[in-house]
C-alpha positions in Angstrom: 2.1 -57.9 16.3 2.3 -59.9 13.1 5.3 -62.0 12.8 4.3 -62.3 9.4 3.9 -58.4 9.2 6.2 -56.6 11.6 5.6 -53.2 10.5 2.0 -53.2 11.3 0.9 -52.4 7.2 -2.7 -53.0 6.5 -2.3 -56.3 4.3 -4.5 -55.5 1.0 -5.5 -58.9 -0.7 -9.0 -57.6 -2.6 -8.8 -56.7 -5.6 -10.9 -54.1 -5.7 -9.0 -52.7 -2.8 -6.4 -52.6 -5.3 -8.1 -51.1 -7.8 -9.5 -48.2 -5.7 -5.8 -47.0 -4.1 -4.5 -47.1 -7.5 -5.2 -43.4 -7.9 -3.1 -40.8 -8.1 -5.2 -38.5 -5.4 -5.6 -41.9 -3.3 -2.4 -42.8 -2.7 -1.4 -38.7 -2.4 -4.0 -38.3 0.7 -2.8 -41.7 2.2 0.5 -40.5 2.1 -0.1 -37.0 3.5 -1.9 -38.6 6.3 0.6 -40.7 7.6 3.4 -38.5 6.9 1.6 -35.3 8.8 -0.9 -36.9 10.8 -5.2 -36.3 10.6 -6.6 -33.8 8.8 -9.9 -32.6 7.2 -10.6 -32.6 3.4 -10.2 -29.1 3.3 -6.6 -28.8 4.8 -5.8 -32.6 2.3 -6.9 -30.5 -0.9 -4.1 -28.1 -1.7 -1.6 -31.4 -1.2 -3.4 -34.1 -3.0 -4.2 -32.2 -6.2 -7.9 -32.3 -5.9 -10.8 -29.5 -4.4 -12.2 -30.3 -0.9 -15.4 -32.2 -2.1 -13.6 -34.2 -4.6 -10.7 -34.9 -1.8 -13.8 -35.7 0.6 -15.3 -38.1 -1.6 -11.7 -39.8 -2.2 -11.6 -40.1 1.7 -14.9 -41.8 2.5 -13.8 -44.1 -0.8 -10.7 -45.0 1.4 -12.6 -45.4 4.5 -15.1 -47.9 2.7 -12.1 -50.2 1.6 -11.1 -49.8 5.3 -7.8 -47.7 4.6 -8.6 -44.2 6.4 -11.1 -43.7 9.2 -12.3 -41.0 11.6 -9.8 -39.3 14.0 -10.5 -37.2 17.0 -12.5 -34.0 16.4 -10.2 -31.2 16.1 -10.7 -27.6 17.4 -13.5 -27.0 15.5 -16.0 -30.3 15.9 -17.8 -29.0 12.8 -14.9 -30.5 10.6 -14.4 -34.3 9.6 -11.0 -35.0 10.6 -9.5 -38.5 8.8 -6.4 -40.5 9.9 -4.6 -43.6 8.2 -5.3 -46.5 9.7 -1.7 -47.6 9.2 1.5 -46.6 8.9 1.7 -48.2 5.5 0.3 -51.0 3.6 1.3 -53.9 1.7 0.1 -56.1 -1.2 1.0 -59.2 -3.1 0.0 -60.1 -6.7 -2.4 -62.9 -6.6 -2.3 -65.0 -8.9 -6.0 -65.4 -10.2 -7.2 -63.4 -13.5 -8.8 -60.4 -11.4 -6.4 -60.5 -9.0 -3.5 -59.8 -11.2 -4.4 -56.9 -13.2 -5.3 -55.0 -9.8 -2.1 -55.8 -8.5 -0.6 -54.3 -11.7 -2.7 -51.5 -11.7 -1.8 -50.4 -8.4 2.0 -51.2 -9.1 2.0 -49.0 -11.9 0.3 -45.8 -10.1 2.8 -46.9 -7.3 5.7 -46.4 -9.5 4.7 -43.1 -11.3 4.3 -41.4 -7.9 7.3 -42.7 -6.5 9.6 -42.9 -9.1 11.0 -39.5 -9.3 11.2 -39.5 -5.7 15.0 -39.5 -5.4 15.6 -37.1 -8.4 13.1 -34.7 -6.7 14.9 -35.6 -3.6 18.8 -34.8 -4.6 17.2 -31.4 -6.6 15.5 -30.1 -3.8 16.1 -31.6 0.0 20.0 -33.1 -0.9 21.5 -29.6 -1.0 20.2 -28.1 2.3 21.0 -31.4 4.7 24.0 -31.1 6.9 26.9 -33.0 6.1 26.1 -36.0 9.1 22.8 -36.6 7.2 23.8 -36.2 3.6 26.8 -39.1 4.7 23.6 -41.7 5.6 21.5 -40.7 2.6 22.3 -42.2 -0.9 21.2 -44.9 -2.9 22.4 -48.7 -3.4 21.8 -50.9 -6.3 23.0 -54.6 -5.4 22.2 -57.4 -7.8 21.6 -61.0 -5.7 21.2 -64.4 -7.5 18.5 -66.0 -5.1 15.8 -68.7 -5.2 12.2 -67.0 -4.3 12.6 -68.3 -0.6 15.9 -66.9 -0.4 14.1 -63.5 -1.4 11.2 -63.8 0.8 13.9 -64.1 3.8 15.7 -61.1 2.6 12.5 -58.9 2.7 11.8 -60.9 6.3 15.0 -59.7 7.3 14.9 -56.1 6.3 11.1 -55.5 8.1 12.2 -57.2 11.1 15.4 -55.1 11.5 12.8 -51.7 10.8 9.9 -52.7 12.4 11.5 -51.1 16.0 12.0 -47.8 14.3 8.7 -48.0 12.6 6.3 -48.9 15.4 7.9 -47.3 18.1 5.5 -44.6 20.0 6.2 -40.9 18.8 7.2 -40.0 22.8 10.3 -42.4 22.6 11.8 -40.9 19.3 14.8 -39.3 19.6 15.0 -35.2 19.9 17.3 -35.1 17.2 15.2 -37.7 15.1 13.9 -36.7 11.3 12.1 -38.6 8.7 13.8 -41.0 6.6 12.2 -42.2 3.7 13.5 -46.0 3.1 12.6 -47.3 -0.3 12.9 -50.6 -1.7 13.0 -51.7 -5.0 12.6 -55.5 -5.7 12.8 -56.2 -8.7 13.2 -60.0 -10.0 14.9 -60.7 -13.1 13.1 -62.3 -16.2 13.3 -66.0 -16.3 15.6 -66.1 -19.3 18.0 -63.6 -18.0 22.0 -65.1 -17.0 23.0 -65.6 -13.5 26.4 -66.8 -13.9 29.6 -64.2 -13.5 29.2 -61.6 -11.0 25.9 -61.6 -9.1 
């Protein structure tokens, strides 16, 4: 593994990687894929948004920038079945003129499928969880005065101490295991903003 990647998340640097994940039906059939596992087109469609020709198109689009490939034939060999090639990925703004606006782009599709995550999340899963589980759900917001090292070792830190859970083989989960989605938010302060008083 990585040490610079402990999670095992396919490391997009090309722009026009970039460019072709930020959409909404992309990043909706990445996700289903390596939240459920492989599936066809057909069985993506009703999830992602999108008809089973447009979703099959999206899919050889993703396999092209190396993001979803073939997975083993299914029951019927007839169908295309399509798997993740990771369990997540990961991207860094590069700091070049078409570099940048990628990055954005994909950022911003990033944060309008995500964002109402945790509202969605308290309205419709929150309420039905058993006490021991609602207890380790919740949100944090803690503010950090750091230098960009400082934050790198942070976010070091914080994949390191998942990348166990995260790359662990399905047989040694634990019976009584669930999925737990951990977002981060990080989210550095404008250069003119205070840092003195209370971090």
């Amino acid at each position: 593994m990585d040490s610079d990647n402990p999670l095992g998340d396919v490391e997009i640097t090309d722009p026009q990687t970039m460019r072709a994940l930020a959409h909404p039906v992309r990043l909706a059939i990445l996700d289903h894929l390596r939240r459920y596992g492989p599936a066809t087109a057909t069985q993506l469609a009703p999830d992602v948004g999108a008809t089973p020709s447009v979703t099959s198109w999206h899919l050889r689009h993703l396999a092209g920038f190396g993001l979803v490939r073939d997975s083993e034939p299914g029951r019927d060999r007839r169908q295309r079945r399509w798997e993740a090639v990771a369990r997540g990925f990961r991207f860094e703004t590069p700091d070049d003129e078409e570099g940048r606006p990628a990055a954005r782009m994909l950022l911003q599709q990033m944060i309008l499928r995500y964002g109402d995550l945790p509202n969605r999340w308290a309205a419709e899963v929150e309420p039905e969880l058993d006490p021991v589980w609602r207890r380790l759900a919740g949100l944090a917001n803690t503010r950090v005065v750091v230098s960009a090292e400082e934050l790198a070792a942070i976010e070091d830190g914080i994949e390191r101490l998942l990348a166990p859970y995260v790359t662990r083989d399905p047989a040694d989960r634990p019976a009584d295991g669930r999925g737990v989605q951990l977002i981060r938010y990080v989210l550095p302060e404008g250069a003119g903003e205070r840092t003195g008083g209370t971090p």
